[in-house]
Every structure is written in structure tokens, then in C-alpha cells.
PAZAPA-4460 file (N, C-alpha, C; in steps of 0.05 Angstrom, whole numbers, plus 32768, in hexadecimal, padded with zeros to 4 digits):
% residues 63
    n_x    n_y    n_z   ca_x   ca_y   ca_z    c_x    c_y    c_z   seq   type   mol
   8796   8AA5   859B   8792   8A9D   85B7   8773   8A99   85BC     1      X     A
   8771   8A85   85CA   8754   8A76   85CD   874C   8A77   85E8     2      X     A
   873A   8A7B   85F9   872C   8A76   8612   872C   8A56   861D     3      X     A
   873E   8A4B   8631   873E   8A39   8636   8760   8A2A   8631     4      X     A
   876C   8A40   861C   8785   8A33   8612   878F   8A39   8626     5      X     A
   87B4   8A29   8627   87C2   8A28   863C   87D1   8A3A   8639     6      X     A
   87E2   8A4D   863F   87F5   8A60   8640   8806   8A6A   8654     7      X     A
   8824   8A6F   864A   883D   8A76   865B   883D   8A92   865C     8      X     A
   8846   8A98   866A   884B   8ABB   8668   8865   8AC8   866D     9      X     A
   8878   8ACF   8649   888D   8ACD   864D   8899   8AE7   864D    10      X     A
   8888   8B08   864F   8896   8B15   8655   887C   8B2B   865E    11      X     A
   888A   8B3E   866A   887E   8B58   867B   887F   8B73   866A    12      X     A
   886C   8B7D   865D   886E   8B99   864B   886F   8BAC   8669    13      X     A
   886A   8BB0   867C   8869   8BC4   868D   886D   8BBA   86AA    14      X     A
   886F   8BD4   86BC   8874   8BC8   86E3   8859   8BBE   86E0    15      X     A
   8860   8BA9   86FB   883C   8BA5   86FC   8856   8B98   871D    16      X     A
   883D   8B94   8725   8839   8B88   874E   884B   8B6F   873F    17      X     A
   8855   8B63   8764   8866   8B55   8765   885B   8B34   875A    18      X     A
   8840   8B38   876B   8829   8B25   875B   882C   8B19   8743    19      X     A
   8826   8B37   8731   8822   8B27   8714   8842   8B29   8708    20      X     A
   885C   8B37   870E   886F   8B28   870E   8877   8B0E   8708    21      X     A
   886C   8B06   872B   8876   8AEC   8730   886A   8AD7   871B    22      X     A
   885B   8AD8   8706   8855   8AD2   86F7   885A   8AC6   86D6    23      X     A
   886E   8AD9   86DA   8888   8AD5   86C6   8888   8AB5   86BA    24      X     A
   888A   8AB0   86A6   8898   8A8F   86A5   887D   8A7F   86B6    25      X     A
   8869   8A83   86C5   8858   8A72   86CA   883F   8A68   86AC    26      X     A
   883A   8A55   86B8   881D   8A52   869B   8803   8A57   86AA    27      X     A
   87E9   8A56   869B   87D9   8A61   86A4   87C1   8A53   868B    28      X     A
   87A7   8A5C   8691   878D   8A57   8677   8787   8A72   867C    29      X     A
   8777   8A73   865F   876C   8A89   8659   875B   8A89   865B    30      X     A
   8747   8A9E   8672   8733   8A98   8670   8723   8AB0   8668    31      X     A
   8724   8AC7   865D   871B   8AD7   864E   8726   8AF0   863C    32      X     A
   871C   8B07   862C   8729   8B18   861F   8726   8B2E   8632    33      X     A
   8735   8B41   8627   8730   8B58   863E   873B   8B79   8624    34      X     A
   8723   8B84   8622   8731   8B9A   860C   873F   8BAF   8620    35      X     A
   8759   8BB5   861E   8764   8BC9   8626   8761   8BE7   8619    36      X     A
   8765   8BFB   8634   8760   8C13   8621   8768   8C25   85FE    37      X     A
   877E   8C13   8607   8786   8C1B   85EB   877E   8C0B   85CE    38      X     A
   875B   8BFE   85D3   8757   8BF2   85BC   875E   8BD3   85BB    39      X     A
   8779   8BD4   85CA   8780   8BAC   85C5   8772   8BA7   85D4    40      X     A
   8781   8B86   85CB   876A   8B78   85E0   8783   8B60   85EB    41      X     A
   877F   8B60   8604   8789   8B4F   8618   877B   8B34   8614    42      X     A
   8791   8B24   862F   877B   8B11   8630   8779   8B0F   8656    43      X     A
   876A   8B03   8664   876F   8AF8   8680   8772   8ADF   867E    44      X     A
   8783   8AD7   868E   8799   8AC1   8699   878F   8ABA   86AE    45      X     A
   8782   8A9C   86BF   8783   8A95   86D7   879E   8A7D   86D3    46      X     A
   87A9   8A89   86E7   87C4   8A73   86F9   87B7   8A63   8709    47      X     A
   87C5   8A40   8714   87BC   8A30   8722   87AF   8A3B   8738    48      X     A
   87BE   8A49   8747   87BB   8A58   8760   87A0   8A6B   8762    49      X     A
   8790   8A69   874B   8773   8A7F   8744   8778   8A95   873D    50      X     A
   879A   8AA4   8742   879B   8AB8   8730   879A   8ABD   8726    51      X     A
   8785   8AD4   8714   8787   8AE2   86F8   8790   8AFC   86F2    52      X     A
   8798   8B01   86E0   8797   8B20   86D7   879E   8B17   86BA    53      X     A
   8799   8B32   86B0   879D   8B32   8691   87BC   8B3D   8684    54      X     A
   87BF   8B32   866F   87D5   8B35   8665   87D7   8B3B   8642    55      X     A
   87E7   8B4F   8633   87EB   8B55   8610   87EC   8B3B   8609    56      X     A
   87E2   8B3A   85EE   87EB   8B1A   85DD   8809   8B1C   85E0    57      X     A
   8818   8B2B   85D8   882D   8B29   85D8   8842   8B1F   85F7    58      X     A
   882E   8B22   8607   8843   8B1B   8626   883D   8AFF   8627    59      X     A
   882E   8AEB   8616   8827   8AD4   862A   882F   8AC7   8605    60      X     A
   8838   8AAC   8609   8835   8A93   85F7   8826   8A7C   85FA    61      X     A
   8821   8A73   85E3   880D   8A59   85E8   8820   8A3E   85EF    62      X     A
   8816   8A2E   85FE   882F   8A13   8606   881A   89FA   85FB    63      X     A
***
């Protein structure tokens, strides 16, 4: 996964707000990494709409 690539986000490891939910099945760019506490590393996602948050490699695919 690259900064700038395009990506879907096809599943949810944990609850999170209705927000990043609704998110599900939307695409998004990547626009940076994000190390999570436990050592991994995320990435952040902005959606059309300017939303970002970050998401596991494993929750999002490249399209």
C-alpha cells in the first residue's frame, strides 16, 4: 500500500462510530501511515467527503 493509492474498505476488525461504519464498502486515497500501539502500522484514508481516519492493512483493499 502506497500514499496516494486508491482503496475500498472491505471489512471492520472492531466497534468504531457510526461515521467510520458508514464507511464500509466506500473507496477512499491514502493519504498517510499511522503506527498503531501495538507496533503495526495503519494507514489513514481520506473519503470524497474530507473524511479521514485510519484503518489495519487488512480492513481496506487496493481497487
Amino acid at each position: 500500500m502506497e500514499i496516494g493509492q486508491k482503496v475500498k474498505v472491505v471489512r471492520l476488525r472492531d466497534r468504531v462510530s457510526g461515521a467510520i461504519a458508514g464507511k464500509l464498502g466506500k473507496t477512499g486515497m491514502i493519504e498517510s501511515y499511522k503506527v498503531t500501539d501495538g507496533g503495526g502500522i495503519g494507514v489513514v484514508v481520506k473519503f470524497d467527503d474530507n473524511f479521514s481516519t485510519w484503518f489495519f492493512e487488512d480492513e481496506i483493499k487496493a481497487v
